[in-house]
C-alpha positions in Angstrom: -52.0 -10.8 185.0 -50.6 -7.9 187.0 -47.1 -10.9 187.7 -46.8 -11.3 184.0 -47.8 -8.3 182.2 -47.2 -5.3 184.5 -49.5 -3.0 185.8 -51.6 -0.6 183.5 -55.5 0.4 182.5 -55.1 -2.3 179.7 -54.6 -5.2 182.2 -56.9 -4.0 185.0 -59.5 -3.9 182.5 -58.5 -7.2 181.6 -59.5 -8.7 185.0 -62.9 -6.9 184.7 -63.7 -8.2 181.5 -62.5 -11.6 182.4 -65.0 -11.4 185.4 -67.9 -9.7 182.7 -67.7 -12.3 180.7 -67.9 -14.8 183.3 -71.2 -13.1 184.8 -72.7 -13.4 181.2 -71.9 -16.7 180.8 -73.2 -17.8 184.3 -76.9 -15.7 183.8 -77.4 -17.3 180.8 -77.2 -20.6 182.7 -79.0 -19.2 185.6 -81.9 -18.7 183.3 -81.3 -21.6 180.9 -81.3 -23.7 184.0 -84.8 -22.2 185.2 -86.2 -21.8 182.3 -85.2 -25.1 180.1 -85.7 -26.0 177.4 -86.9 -22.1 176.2 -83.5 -20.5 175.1 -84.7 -17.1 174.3 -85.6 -15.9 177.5 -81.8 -16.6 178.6 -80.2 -15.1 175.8 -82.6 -11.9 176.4 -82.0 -11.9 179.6 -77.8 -11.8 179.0 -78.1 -9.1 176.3 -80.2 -7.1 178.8 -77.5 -7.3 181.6 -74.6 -7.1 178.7 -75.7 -3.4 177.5 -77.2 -2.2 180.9 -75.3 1.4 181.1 -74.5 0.6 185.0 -72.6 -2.7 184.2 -70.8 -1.6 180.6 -69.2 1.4 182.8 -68.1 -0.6 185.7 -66.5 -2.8 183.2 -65.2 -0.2 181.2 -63.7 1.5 184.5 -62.0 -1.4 185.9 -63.4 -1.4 189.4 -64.3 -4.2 192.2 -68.2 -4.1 191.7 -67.4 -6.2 188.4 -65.8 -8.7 190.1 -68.6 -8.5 193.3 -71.4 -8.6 190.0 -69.9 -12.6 189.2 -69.6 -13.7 192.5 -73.6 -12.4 193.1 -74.5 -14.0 189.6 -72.4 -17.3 190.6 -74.4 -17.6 194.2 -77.7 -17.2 192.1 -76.5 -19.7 189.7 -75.4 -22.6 192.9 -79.0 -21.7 194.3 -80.5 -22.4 191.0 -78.7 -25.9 190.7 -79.7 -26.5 194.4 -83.3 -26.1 193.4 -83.3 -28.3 190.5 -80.8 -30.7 191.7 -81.2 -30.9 195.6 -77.9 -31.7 195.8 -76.3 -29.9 199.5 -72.8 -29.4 197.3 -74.7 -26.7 195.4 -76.1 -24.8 198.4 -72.7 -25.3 199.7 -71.0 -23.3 196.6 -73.6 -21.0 197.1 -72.7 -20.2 200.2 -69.1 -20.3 199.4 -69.6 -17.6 196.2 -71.2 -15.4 198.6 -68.5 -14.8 201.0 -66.3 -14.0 197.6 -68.3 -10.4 197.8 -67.2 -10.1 201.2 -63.7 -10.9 200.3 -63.7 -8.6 197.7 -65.7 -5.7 198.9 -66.5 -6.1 202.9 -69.4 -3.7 202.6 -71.0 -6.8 200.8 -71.3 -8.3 204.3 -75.3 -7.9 203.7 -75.1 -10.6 200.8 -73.6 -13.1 202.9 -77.5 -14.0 204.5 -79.0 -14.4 200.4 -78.4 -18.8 200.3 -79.8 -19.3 203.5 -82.6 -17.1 202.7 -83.0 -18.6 199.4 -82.9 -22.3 201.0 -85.1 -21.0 204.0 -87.9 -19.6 201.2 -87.4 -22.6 198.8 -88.2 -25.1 202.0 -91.4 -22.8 203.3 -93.3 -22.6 199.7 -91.5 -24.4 196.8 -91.1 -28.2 198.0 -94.1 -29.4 196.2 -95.5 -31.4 198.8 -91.8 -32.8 199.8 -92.0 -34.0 203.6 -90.6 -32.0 206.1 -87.6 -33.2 206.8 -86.2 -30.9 209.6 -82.8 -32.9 210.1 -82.4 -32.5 206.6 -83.3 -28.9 206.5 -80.7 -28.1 209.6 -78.1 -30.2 207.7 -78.6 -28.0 204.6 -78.2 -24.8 206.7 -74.7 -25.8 208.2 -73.5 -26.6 204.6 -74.2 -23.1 204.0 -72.8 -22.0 207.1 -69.6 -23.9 206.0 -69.5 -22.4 203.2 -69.8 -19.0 204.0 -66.8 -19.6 206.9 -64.6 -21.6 205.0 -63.9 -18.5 202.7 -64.1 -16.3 205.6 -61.2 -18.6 207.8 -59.3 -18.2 204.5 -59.4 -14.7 204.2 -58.3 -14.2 207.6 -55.5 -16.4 207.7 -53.8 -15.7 204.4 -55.0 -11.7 203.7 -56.0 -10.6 207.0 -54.0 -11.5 209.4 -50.4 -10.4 207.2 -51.8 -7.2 206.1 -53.8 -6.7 209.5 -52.1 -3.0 210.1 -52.6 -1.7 206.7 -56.6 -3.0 207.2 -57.2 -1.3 209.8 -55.8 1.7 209.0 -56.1 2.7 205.7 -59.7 1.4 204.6 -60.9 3.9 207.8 -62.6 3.1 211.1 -66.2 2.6 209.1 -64.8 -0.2 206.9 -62.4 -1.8 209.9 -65.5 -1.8 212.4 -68.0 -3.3 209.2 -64.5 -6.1 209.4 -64.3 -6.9 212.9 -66.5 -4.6 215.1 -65.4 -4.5 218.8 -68.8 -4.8 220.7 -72.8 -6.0 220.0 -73.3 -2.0 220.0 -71.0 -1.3 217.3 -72.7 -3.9 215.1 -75.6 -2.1 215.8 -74.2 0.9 214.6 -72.9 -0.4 211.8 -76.3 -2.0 210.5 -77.9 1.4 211.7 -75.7 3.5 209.9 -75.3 1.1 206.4 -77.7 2.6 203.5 -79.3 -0.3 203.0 -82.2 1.6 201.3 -80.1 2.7 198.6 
């Protein structure tokens, strides 16, 4: 948008309402998919999210949490298929979707864990007397995995690693540390130190 049209407040609010719309779309098939054949509960639930204050100002504003919002709603929506589905290329996109708010926004980092949590929660109470199939359930767990580092090799390679002076400079140590800390203790900062109650 920015190549073709130039730079402005009409085409960066383009891109957030490209990603709003997006994030509608996909909750309504989160909860369509969850909640079949019922469609009122779905299209609720998308008004709900469509006039929430919060969201209608980020969209409005033009700012990265719209973009973060879809990538959230689109690992929810990959979860959802793998649970209805069980088929590992879902939990794989999930994974994959996830690591899209870390691109996006690194202090995100915290999402990255949601899949294999999701998976690891889905396998202890929701298998309806399923067998235990621990070589499948390790399998599942490195498709996430792969997921979550095939987005994250990306990133490195082709936004990283050219614009690696301007990251570490100009985001500020916090953000470059959260990116690629230098020691176990500085992770432990940087969890420490996150507000992760807000």
């Amino acid at each position: 948008i920015f190549k073709t049209f130039g730079v402005g407040l009409v085409q960066l609010r383009l891109i957030s309402y490209l990603f709003a719309c997006l994030s509608l779309l996909f909750f309504f098939l989160t909860i369509k998919s969850y909640t079949q054949p019922e469609w009122r509960y779905p299209i609720i639930g998308v008004l709900l999210l469509g006039i929430n204050f919060i969201y209608l100002m980020y969209n409005k504003i033009g700012t990265f949490e719209t973009s973060i919002t879809f990538w959230i709603i689109l690992t929810l929506y990959f979860v959802e298929k793998f649970r209805s589905q069980k088929k590992a290329v879902f939990i794989f996109l999930a994974g994959t979707s996830a690591s899209m708010t870390f691109v996006f926004k690194n202090i995100m980092i915290y999402f990255l864990p949601l899949p294999l949590a999701a998976y690891i929660l889905y396998f202890l109470f929701f298998r309806k007397k399923e067998p235990i199939a621990l070589k499948l359930g390790f399998k599942i767990l490195i498709t996430i995995l792969l997921g979550n580092l095939g987005i994250y090799t990306l990133w490195y390679l082709f936004h990283y690693l050219p614009n690696q002076e301007w990251i570490a400079s100009t985001p500020g140590r916090y953000m470059g540390n959260l990116m690629f800390p230098k020691n176990l203790s500085e992770v432990i900062h940087n969890l420490l130190t996150f507000p992760w109650k807000d």
